[in-house]
N, C-alpha and C positions, 0 to 999 in steps of 0.2 A: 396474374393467373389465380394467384390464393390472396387472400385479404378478410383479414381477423380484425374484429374493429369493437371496440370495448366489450371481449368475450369475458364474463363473469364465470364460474360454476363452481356448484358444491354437488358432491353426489350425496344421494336421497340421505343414507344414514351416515352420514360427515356430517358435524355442527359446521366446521369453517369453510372456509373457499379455498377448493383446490386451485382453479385459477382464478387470475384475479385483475380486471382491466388490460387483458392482453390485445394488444394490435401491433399484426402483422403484417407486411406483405412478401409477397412470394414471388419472384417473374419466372415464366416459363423458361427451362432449362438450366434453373439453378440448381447448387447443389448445396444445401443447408444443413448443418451440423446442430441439434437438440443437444446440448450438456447441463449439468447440476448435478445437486448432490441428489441421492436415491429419496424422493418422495419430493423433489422440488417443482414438479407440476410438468413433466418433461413427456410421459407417457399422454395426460390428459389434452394436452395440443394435438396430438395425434388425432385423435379418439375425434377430436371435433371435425376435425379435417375429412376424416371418414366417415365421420356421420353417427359411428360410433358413440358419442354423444350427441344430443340425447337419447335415438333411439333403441339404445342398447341399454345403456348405464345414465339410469332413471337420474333424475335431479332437477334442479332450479337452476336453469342457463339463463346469460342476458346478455346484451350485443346482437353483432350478425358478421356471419363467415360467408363468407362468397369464395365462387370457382366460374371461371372466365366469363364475371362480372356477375353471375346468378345468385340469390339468395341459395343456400345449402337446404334450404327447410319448404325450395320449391323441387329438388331432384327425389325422387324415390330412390330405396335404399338399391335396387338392381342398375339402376342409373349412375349412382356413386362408383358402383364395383368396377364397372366397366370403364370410369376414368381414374380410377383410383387403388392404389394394389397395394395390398398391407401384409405385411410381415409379421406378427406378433413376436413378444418375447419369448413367450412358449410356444410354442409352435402346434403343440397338441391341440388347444383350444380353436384352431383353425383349419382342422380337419372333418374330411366328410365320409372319408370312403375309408378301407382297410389294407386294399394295397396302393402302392405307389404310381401305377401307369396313371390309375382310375384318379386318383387327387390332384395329380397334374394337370388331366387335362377336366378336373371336374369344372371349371371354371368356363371354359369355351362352351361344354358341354350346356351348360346355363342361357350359352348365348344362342343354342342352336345352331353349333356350327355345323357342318355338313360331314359325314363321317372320313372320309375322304383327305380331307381339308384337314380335320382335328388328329389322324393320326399323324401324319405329313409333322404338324406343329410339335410333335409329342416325341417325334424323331430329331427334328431340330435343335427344340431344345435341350432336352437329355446329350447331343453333342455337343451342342454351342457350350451348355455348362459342364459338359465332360462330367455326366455322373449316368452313364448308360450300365455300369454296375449297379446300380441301385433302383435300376427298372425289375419291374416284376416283384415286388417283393414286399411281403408283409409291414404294415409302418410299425406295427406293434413291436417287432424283432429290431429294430434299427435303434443304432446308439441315437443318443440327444443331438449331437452335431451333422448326423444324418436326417435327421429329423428337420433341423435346419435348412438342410440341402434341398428336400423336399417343397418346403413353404414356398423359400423364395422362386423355386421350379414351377411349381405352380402359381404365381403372379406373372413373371416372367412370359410364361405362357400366353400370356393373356395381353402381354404388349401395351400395357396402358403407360398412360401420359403423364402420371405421378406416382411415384414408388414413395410408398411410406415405410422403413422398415426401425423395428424396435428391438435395439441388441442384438442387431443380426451376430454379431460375431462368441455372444457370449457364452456356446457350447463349443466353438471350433477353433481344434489345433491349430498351431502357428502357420500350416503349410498351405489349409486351407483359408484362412484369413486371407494370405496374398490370392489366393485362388479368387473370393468374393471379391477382393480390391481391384483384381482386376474388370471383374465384370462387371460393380459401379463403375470403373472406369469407361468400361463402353457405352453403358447408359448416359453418363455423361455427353462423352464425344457424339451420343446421337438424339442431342438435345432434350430428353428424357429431363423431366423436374425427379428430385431427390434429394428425401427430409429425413433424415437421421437420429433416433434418439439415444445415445450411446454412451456407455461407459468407459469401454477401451479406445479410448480415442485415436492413438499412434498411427492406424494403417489409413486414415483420414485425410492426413494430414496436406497432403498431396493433390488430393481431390475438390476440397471444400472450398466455395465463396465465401460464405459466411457462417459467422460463429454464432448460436443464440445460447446465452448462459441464462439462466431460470436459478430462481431461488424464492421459495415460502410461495409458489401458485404465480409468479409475477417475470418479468423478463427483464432483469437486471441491466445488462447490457447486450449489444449487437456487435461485432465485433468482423471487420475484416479478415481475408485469410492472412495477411503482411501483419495487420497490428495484434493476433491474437499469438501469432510463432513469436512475437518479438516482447510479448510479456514475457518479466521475468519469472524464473522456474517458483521461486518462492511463492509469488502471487497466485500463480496458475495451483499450488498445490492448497495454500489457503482458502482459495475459491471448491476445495473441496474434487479438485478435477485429477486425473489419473495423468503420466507421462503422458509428453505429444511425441515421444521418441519409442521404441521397440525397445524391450530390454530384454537381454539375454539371460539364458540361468545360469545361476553362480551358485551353487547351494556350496560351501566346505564341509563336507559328510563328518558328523563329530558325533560319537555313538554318544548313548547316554551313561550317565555316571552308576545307575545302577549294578547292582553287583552279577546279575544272573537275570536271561532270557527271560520273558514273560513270555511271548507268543512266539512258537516254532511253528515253520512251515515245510513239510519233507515230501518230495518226490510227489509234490500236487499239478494234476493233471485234470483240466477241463474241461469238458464238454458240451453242447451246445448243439442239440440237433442232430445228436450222433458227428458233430464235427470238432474236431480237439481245436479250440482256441489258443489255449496256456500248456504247456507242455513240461513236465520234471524241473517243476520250480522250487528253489530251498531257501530259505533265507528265516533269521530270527530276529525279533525287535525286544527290549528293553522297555518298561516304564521309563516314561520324559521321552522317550521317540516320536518324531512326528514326520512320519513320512510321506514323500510325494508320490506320487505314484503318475507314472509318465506314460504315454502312448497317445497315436492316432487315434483318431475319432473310428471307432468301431472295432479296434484293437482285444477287446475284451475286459476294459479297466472296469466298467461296472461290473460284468457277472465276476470278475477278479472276488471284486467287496464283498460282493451278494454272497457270495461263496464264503469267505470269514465268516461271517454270519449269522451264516445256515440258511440263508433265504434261497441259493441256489444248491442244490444238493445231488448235480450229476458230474460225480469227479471222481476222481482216483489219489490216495496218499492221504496224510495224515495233517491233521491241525489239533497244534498242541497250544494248552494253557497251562499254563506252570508244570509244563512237563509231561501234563495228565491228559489222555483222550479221555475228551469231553461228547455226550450226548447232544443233539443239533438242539433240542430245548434250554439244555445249559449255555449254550453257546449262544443262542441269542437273548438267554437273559445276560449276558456278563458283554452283551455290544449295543452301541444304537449308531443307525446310518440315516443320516439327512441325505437323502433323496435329490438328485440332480432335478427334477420338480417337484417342492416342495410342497404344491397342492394336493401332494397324495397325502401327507400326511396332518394338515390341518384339519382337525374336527370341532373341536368346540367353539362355544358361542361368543367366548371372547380370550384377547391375549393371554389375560392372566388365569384361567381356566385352561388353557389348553398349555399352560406350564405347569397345570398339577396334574392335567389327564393321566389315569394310570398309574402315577406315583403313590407309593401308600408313605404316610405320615411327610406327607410333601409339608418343607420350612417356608412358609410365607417372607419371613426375611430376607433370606438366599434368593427368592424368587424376587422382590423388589429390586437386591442391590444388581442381578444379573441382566433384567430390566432396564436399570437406571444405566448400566454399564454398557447397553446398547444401544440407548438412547430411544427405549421402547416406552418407556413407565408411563409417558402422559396417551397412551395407547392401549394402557389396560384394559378398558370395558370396551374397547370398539372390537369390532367381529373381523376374524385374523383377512376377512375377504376383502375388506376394505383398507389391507395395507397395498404400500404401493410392490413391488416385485421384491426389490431389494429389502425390505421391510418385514417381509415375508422371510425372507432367506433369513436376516437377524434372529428373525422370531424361532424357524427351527434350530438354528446354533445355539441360541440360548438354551431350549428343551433337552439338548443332547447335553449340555454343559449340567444342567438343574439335576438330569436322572444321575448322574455321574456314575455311569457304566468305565467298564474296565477299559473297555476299545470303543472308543470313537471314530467313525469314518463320514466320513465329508466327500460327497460327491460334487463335483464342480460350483466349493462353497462361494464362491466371488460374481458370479453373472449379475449379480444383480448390485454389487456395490459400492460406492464412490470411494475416492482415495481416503477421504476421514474412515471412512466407517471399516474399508481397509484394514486400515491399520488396529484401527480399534479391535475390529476380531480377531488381527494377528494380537495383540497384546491379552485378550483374556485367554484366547486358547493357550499358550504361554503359561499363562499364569496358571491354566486348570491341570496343564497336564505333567505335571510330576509323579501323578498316580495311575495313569493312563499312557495305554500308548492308539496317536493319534494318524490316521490314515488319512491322504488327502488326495484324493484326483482331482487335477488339473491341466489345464493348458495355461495359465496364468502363470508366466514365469516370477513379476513384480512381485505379486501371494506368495511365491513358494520358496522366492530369496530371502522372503522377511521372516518364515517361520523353520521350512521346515530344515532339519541337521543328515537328513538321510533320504537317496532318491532307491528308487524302485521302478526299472524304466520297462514295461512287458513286450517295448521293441526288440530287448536283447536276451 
């Protein structure tokens, strides 16, 4: 059905080849699993497959991709859509409309389906995937995991015969992941082709023929669903790949050794459209704290942050810094929040420019070794759009670590990154914050055992 046959490509401003002699094949109704480490050419197979490349993201291709035997470069791109249904990892960038009915069925709508017919499908769906609460409603308002909900609702919709999706799972809580595994799992049993490029591999596990591991633009190995479960754990983690198992949270809460509270939080009360979210919440953190911060996907964990901040400012009760109410100006100079899509916050022309944005008497030193420590440095002069997602995500952890603000918060810092790199963020943030106390929303149990000492759960 799919057959990739010495696919080269570099995009237009990359010197090297993101992929690099890839041939593939694909039989109708498989179910293919994309892994490697973040930037190992995992999204860029995609991109080809959809068409995506080249005529989205300019470059020098060479080979040829076929779908049920056609060259790719004889379909128009409305032709692709209609066999082919992409997921992106941001979901944002795959939107057309403002509220949800409308982006669902924006797709049919393209097709000319008959109105009749398109609401009918819009009913369907929104039941089959059991998100008829999320009908009507603003996308701009909607947490990242809904947002989620959304994309794949609108492919879905549209019934095609290849499901491409990219990190579906890497805004959505543990409950809703078995939610999505189930509904791969129907696509499956209804012979539906489905190609996976994913991080969190565990809720896969189950489902998958075949395994494709990617490393440096290239496809390393091919891997059965029997011989990839039956590597050992060690190999599987050297290969850069995350558990093929669910792990539960284990955090042992172990306050920090500090002597007195840096940030109090008393009798704070949310609100959200005139609707209270967070209600008479108390709690104080220590420098060297790195807390998790736990909740459902639409729970209210970001406007939680936003709120520390001063980025969201319709609340009730007090936020205290060493004791002292502070002005919302004070307050967001003494924080910095990475952004659950961190495309909001890249601006400059390249890496190492967009880690002194802002800073005054920014240490060029500090900024190489934090660089070198992410394994960003040889990425300095390239322009932050040309990283891969997870690369992206390094890039603003680094930023937040360089300004060294008093409170650091991390919104869903892991979607975009492999077991090495992982670990690697848990170890510098570790390392940065003995002077800081560090906030983290997550659904990443694996992330949040390895760092942080104190959970913050806004279910209870």
């Amino acid at each position: 059905m799919i057959e990739l046959t010495g696919i080269s490509f570099n995009y237009k401003s990359t010197p090297s080849n993101s992929l690099s002699n890839i041939d593939l094949k694909i039989k109708k109704g498989e179910f293919i699993l994309v892994c490697g480490a973040s930037g190992s050419g995992k999204t860029s197979i995609t991109r080809v497959i959809n068409k995506l490349i080249p005529d989205y993201y300019e470059g020098q291709i060479e080979g040829n991709a076929k779908i049920n035997n056609d060259l790719l470069s004889n379909y128009q791109m409305f032709e692709i859509s209609e066999i082919v249904g992409s997921v992106f990892q941001n979901p944002r960038t795959q939107f057309f409309n403002v509220d949800t009915n409308s982006e669902i069925v924006f797709g049919l709508e393209n097709q000319g389906i008959e109105r009749d017919i398109l609401e009918k499908r819009l009913t369907e769906t929104c039941q089959t995937l059991d998100i008829r609460k999320l009908q009507n409603r603003n996308i701009f308002h909607l947490s990242g995991g809904e947002k989620q909900k959304i994309a794949f609702a609108s492919v879905y919709a549209m019934n095609p015969d290849i499901y491409l999706l990219d990190e579906p799972s890497s805004n959505l809580d543990i409950p809703t992941i078995e939610v999505l595994k189930r509904h791969l799992s129907v696509l499956k049993n209804s012979g539906k082709t489905v190609i996976i490029s994913e991080h969190r591999i565990y809720y896969l596990m189950d489902l998958v023929d075949k395994i494709i591991y990617m490393e440096n633009g290239q496809i390393q190995k091919s891997y059965s669903r029997k011989d990839f479960l039956n590597l050992p754990e060690q190999e599987i983690k050297a290969m850069g790949l995350r558990s093929r198992s669910e792990t539960g949270l284990d955090i042992k809460e172990d306050m920090s050794t500090a002597e007195q509270a840096y940030l109090q939080v008393e009798n704070l009360s949310i609100h959200r459209k005139d609707k209270c979210i967070i209600s008479n919440l108390n709690f104080f953190a220590k420098k060297g704290d790195i807390v998790a911060v736990l909740g459902s996907n639409g729970i209210g964990k970001t406007t939680f942050l936003r709120t520390l901040c001063g980025l969201h400012n319709d609340y009730e009760g007090d936020i205290l810094f060493d004791s002292k109410k502070i002005n919302v100006k004070k307050r967001k100079q003494k924080t910095y929040m990475v952004m659950q899509d961190v495309n909001y916050q890249l601006f400059a022309e390249s890496v190492f420019s967009e880690c002194k944005l802002g800073i005054k008497n920014s240490n060029d030193d500090l900024i190489d070794e934090i660089l070198t420590d992410f394994d960003l440095y040889k990425y300095k002069s390239n322009h932050p759009n040309t990283l891969s997602g997870g690369q992206k995500q390094r890039l603003a952890i680094a930023v937040g670590l360089i300004c060294n603000k008093e409170i650091l918060i991390l919104d869903e810092p892991t979607s975009g990154l492999d077991y090495r790199n992982m670990l690697k963020t848990a170890e510098l943030l570790k390392r940065y914050s003995k002077e800081k106390v560090i906030f983290i929303a997550t659904h990443d149990n694996e992330f949040a055992n390895l760092i942080c000492n104190r959970v913050l759960n806004l279910e209870k």
